[in-house]
C-alpha positions in Angstrom: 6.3 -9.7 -29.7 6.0 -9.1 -26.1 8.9 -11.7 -25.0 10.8 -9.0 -26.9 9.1 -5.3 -25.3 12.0 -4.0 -23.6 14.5 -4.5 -26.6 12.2 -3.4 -28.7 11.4 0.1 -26.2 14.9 0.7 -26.3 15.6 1.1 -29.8 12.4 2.5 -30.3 13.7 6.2 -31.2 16.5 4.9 -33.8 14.9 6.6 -36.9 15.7 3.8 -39.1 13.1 1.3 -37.3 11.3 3.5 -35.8 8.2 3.0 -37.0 8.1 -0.4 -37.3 9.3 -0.7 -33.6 6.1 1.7 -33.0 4.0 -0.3 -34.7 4.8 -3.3 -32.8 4.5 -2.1 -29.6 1.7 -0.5 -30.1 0.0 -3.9 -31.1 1.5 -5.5 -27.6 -0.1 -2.5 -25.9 -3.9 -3.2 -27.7 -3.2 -6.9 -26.9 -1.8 -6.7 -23.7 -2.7 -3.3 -22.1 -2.1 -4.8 -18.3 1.4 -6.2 -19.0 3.0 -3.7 -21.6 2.0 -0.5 -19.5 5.0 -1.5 -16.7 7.4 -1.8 -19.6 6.2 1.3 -21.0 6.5 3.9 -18.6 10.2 4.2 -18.6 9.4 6.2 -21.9 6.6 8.6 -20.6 8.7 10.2 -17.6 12.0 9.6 -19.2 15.0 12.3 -19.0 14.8 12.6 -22.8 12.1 14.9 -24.1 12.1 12.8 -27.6 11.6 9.4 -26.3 9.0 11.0 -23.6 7.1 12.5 -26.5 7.3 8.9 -28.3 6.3 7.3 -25.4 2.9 9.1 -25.2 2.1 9.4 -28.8 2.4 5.2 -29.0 0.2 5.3 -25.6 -2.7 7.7 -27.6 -2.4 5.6 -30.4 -2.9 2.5 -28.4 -5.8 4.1 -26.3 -7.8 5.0 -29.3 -8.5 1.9 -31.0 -10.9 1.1 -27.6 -12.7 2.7 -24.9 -11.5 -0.2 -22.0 -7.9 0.5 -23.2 -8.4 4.1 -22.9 -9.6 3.7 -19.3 -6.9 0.9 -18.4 -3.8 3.4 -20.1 -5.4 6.3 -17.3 -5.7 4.7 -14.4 -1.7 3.0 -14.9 -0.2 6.6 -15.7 -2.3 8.0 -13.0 -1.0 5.7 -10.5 2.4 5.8 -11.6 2.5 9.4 -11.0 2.2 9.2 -7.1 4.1 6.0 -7.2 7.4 8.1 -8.4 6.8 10.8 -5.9 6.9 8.4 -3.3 10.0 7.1 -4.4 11.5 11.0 -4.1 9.6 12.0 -1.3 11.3 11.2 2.6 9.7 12.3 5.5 10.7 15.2 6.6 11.0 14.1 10.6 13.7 11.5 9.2 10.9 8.8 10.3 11.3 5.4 9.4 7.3 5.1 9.0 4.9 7.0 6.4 1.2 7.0 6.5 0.0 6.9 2.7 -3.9 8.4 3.5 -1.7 12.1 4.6 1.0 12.1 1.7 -0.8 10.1 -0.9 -4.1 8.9 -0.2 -4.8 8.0 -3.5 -2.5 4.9 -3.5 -5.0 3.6 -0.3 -7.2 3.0 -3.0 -10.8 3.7 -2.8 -10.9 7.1 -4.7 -12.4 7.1 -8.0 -9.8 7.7 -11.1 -10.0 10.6 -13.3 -12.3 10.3 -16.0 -13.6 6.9 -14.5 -16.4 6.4 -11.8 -14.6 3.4 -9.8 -11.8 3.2 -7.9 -8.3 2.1 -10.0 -7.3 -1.1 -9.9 -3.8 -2.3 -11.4 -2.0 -5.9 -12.8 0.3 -6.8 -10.2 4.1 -6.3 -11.6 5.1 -9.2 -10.2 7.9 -11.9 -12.5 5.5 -14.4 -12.4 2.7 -12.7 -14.0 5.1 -10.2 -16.2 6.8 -13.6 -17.3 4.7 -14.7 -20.9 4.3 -18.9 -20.4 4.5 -19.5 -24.1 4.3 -23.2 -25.1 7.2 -24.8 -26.9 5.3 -27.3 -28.7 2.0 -26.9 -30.4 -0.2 -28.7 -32.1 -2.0 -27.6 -35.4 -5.6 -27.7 -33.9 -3.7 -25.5 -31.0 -2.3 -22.9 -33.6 -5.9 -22.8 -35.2 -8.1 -22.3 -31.7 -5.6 -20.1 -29.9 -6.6 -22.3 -26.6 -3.7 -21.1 -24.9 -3.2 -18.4 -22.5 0.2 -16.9 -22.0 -0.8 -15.2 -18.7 -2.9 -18.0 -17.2 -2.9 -16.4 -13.7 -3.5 -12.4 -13.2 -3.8 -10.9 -9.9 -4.6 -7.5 -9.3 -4.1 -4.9 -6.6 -7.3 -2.4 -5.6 -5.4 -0.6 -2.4 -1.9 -0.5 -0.6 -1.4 -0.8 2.9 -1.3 2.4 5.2 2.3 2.2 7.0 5.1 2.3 4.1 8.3 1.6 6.2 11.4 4.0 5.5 14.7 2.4 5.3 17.2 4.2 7.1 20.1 3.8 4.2 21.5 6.5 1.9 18.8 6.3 -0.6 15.8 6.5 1.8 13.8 3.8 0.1 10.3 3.0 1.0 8.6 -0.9 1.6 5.1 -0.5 0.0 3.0 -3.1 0.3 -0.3 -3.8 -2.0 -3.0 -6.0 -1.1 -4.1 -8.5 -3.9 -7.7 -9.2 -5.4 -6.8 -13.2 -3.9 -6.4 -11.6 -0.1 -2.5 -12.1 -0.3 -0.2 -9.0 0.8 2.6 -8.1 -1.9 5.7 -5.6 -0.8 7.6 -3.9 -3.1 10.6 -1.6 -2.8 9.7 1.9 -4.0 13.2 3.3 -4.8 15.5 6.4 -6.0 18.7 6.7 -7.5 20.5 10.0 -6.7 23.1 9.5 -9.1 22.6 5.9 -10.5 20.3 4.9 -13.1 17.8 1.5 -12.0 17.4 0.5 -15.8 21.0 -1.4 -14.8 19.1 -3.4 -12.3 15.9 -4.1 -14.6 18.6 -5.1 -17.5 20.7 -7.5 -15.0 17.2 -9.1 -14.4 16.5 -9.9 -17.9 20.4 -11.1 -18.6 19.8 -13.7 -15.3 16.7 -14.8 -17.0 18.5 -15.4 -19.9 21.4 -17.2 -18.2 18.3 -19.5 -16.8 16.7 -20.7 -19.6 20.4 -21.7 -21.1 21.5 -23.2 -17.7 18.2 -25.1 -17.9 19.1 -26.8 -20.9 22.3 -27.8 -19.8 21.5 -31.5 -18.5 23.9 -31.4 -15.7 23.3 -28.4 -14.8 19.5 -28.9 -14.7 20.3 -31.9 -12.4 22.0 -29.2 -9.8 18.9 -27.1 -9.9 21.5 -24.1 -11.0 19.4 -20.9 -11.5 19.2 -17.3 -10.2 16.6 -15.8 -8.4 15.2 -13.3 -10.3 12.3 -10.5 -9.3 10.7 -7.5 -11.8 12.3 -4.4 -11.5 9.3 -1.4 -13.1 11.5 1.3 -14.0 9.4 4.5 -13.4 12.4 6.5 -14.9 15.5 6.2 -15.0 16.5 7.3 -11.5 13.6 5.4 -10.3 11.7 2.2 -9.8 9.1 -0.5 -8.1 11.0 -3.2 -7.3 9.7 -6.6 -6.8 10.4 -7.7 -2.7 12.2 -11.3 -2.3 10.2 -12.7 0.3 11.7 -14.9 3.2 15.2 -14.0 3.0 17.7 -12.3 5.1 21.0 -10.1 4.5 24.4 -12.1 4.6 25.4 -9.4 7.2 22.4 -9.8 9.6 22.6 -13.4 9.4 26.4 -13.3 10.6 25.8 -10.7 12.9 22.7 -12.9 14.6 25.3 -15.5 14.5 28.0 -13.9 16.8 25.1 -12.5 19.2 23.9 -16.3 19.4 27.6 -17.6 20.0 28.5 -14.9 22.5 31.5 -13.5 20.6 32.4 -9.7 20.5 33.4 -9.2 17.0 34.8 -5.6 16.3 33.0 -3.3 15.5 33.7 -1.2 11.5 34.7 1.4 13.6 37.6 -0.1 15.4 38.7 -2.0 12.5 39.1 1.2 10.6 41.2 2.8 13.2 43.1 -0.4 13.7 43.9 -0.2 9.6 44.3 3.4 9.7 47.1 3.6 11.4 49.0 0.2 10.6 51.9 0.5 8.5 51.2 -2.8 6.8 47.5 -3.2 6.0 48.3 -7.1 5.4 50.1 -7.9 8.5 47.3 -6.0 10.5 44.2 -7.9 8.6 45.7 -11.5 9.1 47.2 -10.9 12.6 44.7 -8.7 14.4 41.2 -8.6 12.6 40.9 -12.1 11.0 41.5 -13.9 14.6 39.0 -11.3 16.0 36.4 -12.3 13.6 36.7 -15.5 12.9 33.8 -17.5 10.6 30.3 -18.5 11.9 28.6 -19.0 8.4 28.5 -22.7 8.6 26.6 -22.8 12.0 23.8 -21.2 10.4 23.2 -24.4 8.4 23.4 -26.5 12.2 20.3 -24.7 13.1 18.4 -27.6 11.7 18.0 -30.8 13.5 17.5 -33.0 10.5 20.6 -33.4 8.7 19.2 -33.8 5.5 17.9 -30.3 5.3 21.5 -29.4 6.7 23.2 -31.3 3.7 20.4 -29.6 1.2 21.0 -26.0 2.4 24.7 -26.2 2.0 24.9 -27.9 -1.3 22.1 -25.1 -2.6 24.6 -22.2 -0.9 27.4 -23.6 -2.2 25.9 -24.0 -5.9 24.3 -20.7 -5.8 27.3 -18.9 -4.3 29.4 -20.7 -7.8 26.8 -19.2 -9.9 26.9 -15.6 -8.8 30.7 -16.0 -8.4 31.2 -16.3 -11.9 28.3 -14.1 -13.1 29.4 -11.6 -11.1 32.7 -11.9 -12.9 31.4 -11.9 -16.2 29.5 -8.5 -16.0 31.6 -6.8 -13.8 29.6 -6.7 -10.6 30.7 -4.8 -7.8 29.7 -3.2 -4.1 28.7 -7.0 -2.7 28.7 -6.2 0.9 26.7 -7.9 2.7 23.5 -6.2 2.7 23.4 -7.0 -1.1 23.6 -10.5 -0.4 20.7 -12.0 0.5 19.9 -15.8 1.9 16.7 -17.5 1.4 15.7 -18.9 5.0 14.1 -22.3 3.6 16.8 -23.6 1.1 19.9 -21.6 1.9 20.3 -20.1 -2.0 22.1 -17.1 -2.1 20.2 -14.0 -4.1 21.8 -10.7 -5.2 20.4 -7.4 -4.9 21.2 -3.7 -6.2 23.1 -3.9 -9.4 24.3 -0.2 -9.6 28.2 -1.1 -9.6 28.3 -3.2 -12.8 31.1 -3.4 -15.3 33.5 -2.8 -13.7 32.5 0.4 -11.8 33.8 -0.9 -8.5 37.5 -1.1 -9.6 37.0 3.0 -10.9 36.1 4.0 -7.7 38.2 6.2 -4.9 39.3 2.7 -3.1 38.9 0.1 -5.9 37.8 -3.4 -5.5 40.7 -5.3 -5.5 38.4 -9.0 -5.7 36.2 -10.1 -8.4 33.7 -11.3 -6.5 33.1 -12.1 -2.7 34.9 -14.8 -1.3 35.6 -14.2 2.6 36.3 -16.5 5.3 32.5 -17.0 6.1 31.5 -17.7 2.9 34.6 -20.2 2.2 33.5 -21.7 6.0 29.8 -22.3 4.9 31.0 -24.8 2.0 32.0 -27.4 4.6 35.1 -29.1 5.4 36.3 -29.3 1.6 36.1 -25.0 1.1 35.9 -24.4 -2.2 37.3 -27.7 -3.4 34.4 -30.3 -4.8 31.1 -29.5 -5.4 31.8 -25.3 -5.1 34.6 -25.7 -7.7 33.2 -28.0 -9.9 30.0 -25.4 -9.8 31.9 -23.0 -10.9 33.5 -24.8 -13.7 29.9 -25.9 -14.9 28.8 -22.6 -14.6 31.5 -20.8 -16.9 31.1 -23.6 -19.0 27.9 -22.8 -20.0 28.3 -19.3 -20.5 31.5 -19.6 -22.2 29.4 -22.0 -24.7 30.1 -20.6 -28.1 26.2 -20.4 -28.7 25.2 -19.0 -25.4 27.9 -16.6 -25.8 26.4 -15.2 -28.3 23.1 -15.0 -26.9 24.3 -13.4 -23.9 26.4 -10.7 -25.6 22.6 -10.1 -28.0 21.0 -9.3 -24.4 23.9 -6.4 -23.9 23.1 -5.0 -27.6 20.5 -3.2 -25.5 22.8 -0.5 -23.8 24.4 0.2 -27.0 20.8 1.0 -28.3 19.9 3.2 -25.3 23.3 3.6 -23.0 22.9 4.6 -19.8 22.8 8.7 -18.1 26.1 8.2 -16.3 27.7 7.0 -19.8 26.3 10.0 -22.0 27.2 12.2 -18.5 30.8 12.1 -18.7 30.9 14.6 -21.5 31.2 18.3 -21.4 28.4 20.1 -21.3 29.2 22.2 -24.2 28.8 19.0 -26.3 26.1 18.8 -28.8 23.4 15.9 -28.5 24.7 13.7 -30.8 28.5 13.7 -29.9 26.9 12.7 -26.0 24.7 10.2 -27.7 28.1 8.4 -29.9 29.9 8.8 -26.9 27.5 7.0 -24.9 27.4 4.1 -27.6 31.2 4.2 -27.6 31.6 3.7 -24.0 28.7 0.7 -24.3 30.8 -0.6 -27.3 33.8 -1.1 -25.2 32.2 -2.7 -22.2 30.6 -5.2 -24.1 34.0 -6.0 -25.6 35.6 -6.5 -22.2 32.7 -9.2 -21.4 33.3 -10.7 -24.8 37.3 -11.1 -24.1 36.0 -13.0 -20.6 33.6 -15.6 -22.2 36.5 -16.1 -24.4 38.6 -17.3 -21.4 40.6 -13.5 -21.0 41.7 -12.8 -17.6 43.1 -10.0 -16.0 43.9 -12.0 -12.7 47.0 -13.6 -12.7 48.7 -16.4 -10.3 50.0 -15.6 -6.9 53.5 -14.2 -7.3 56.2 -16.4 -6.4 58.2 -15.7 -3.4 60.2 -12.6 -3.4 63.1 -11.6 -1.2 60.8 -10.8 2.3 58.9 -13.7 1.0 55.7 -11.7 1.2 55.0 -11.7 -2.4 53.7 -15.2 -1.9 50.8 -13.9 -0.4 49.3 -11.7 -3.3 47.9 -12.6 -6.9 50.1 -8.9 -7.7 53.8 -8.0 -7.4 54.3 -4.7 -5.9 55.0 -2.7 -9.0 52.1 -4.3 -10.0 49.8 -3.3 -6.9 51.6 0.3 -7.5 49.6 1.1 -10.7 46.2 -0.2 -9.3 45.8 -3.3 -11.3 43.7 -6.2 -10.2 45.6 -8.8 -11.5 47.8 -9.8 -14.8 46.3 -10.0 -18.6 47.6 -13.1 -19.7 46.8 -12.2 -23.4 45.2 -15.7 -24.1 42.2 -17.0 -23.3 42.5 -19.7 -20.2 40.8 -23.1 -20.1 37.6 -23.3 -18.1 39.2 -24.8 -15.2 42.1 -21.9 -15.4 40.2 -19.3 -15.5 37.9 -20.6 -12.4 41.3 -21.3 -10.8 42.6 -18.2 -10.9 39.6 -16.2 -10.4 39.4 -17.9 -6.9 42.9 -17.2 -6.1 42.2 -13.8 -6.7 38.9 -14.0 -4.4 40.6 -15.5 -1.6 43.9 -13.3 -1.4 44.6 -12.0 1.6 46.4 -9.1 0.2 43.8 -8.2 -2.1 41.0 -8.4 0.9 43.2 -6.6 3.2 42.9 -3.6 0.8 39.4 -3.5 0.3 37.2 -0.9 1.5 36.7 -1.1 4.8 32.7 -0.7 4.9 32.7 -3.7 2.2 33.6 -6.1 5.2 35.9 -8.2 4.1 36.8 -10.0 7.6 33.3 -11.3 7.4 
């Protein structure tokens, strides 16, 4: 049952199941005390008083039935403790360094645990070791020894470094690093939401691992080596979480900017773009005729910086794969806000992984200055695919990609995984209701709204597209230039419903259309970059 903890924490307080979903996990936690305890303690600081009060009473329960348990439960919720005040705390001298043995010299490890006479000492949450390695095939004799471990390797942390650095973004997060039983050093991102709600990226997680095992069983998609990075997201509570750190990779936006520095250009800077935009009276005519030839593409040198031009022909045929694969996921769930600090490169094979999942379903077309693209597309990312842009292997990518997830099968698997937030929807769903509402009227509403984005990923795996084809030519023969007529772009629409479901290859088509549209880049939000 432990492949299945997080579904099962999350319809844990539906009365009707509740106590066999009790049960269950309470048997994970006796069996797996280590491993279940990160999945766990969303319940014990959660927003909701009931599901906090289940949370512990499953946790009691569990710690009773032994002594080492008891000791093991302690030391995790102890820890945890200090671990979400460090996600809420900043320094107060706006520092981008804190020193753990002044704030909270309890995670330097060291100091004896409550209750315990030795210092605490915790599983590492890393996906590796969180991931169970269950065998698919298995003998009789197997079945009857129980020879098999499903967490062959555990490592363990005793202390965390000192220096936790301070990121000077909106959220303030902090870079803590532990330092393993095997020597090793392992950062994490200690992070809180102000308004957004970090189950969303711990849920995205689980979907991409999902989307893995099922692009893994797809022969010729095995033979591409298409799959996501993923990394363990511990949520702490909703509004924050431990987040596992990608090692040896670097933004999008760095890696361009590094780029220009190296090539002794003088792109322009946000700033001067945004007063350029301001005050043009056609955003289009401004973005192709002043900012594009200002900042024009240096992605593909990146891949130069090789001498062997067989690591030069890997890296780009990884990017371009990669960059297919979270193309159309992206689409699929909605993803939004993929500027180019949320895109991140590994340095050795040039795959592209995705970070910070807050604007999902949709969210980024809802905003003050929608998203007018599906996903990103911009002249450096089109110029890193080589000569052929997105024609060959990025298109055909693409099409393998929706392909499988489209799968009648898989489609149904998928849409299982989102069951989850219609059994626990998130706080900015249930937030959007009066205040005078009663409980249960902000708990139906919550599933409602969950109902209804699940239905608008349904309609996409079933070839639905609200993107239509550029717009033929109108009388200033500008219309050719956007995937929207103007009385279209008038009511804020990203693109046409065609009120059919497209082939594989039309839907790709048209999704890239949409991507690559001048128009709809030129009206982007201007701090989403989309010169670069």
């Amino acid at each position: 049952w432990y492949v299945v903890l997080p579904q099962l924490i999350s319809r844990v307080h539906h009365k009707d199941m509740s106590d066999l979903f009790q049960r269950l996990i309470i048997s994970v936690l006796s069996k797996y005390p280590d491993h279940a305890f990160w999945h766990i303690v969303q319940l014990l600081r959660s927003s909701n008083k009931d599901h906090q009060k289940l949370g512990l009473d499953m946790v009691r329960t569990a710690s009773r039935q032994d002594n080492v348990i008891h000791k093991t439960m302690g030391t995790y919720h102890y820890l945890t403790i200090d671990l979400n005040s460090l996600a809420t705390t900043n320094p107060p001298d706006q520092s981008s360094h804190m020193s753990l043995s002044k704030s909270f010299p309890k995670l330097c490890g060291g100091i004896a645990v409550p209750g315990t006479k030795c210092a605490w000492q915790i599983l590492l949450p890393l996906q590796q070791q969180m991931t169970a390695c269950i065998p698919r095939m298995r003998s009789p004799q197997e079945i009857k020894s129980g020879s098999f471990d499903v967490f062959p390797e555990r490592i363990y942390a005793e202390r965390c470094e000192d220096q936790v650095d301070v990121f000077r973004t909106k959220e303030r997060p902090k870079k803590l690093v532990f330092v393993g039983t095997d020597g090793r050093r392992y950062p994490f991102l200690c992070k809180a939401e102000r308004r957004g709600d970090l189950r969303k990226d711990s849920r995205m997680m689980m979907f991409g691992s999902m989307v893995n095992q099922l692009l893994e069983q797809n022969t010729d998609a095995r033979r591409r080596n298409l799959h996501l990075v993923t990394f363990n997201v511990v949520i702490l509570e909703e509004s924050c979480g431990l987040i596992e750190w990608v090692s040896n990779t670097r933004g999008l936006r760095h890696v361009i900017d590094d780029l220009w520095k190296r090539t002794r250009q003088s792109p322009q800077s946000v700033r001067e773009i945004k007063d350029i935009l301001d005050r043009s009276t056609d955003p289009l005519d401004t973005f192709t005729k002043q900012v594009l030839p200002r900042n024009p593409p240096v992605l593909h040198k990146w891949f130069t910086q090789s001498a062997d031009p067989s690591v030069w022909l890997s890296k780009r045929m990884v990017f371009s794969r990669s960059q297919a694969l979270w193309c159309m996921l992206g689409y699929i769930v909605g993803l939004g806000d993929r500027h180019g600090e949320n895109i991140l490169l590994e340095l050795e094979t040039g795959r592209v992984v995705h970070v910070d999942f807050d604007c999902l379903f949709g969210k980024g077309m809802l905003l003050e200055r929608p998203e007018t693209v599906p996903f990103r597309l911009t002249q450096n990312c089109v110029a890193a695919l080589g000569v052929t842009g997105i024609e060959g292997v990025f298109r055909k990518s693409c099409e393998l990609c929706m392909e499988v997830l489209r799968d009648r099968g898989n489609k149904l698997t998928l849409l299982s995984i989102l069951q989850v937030y219609i059994a626990d929807p998130l706080i900015e769903w249930t937030s959007k209701v009066p205040k005078e509402a009663s409980p249960k009227r902000d708990e139906g509403l919550g599933v409602q709204f969950a109902r209804s984005i699940i239905g608008d990923v349904d309609k996409k795996l079933n070839g639905m597209l609200n993107v239509g084809a550029a717009a033929s030519s109108g009388a200033a023969g500008r219309e050719a230039d956007s995937v929207l007529s103007s009385a279209e772009r008038g009511r804020s629409l990203l693109g046409r419903d065609r009120g059919v479901g497209l082939s594989v290859a039309g839907q790709v088509d048209e999704l890239l259309k949409a991507a690559m549209c001048k128009r709809n880049l030129s009206e982007m939000y201007v701090g989403w970059q989309p010169w670069v």
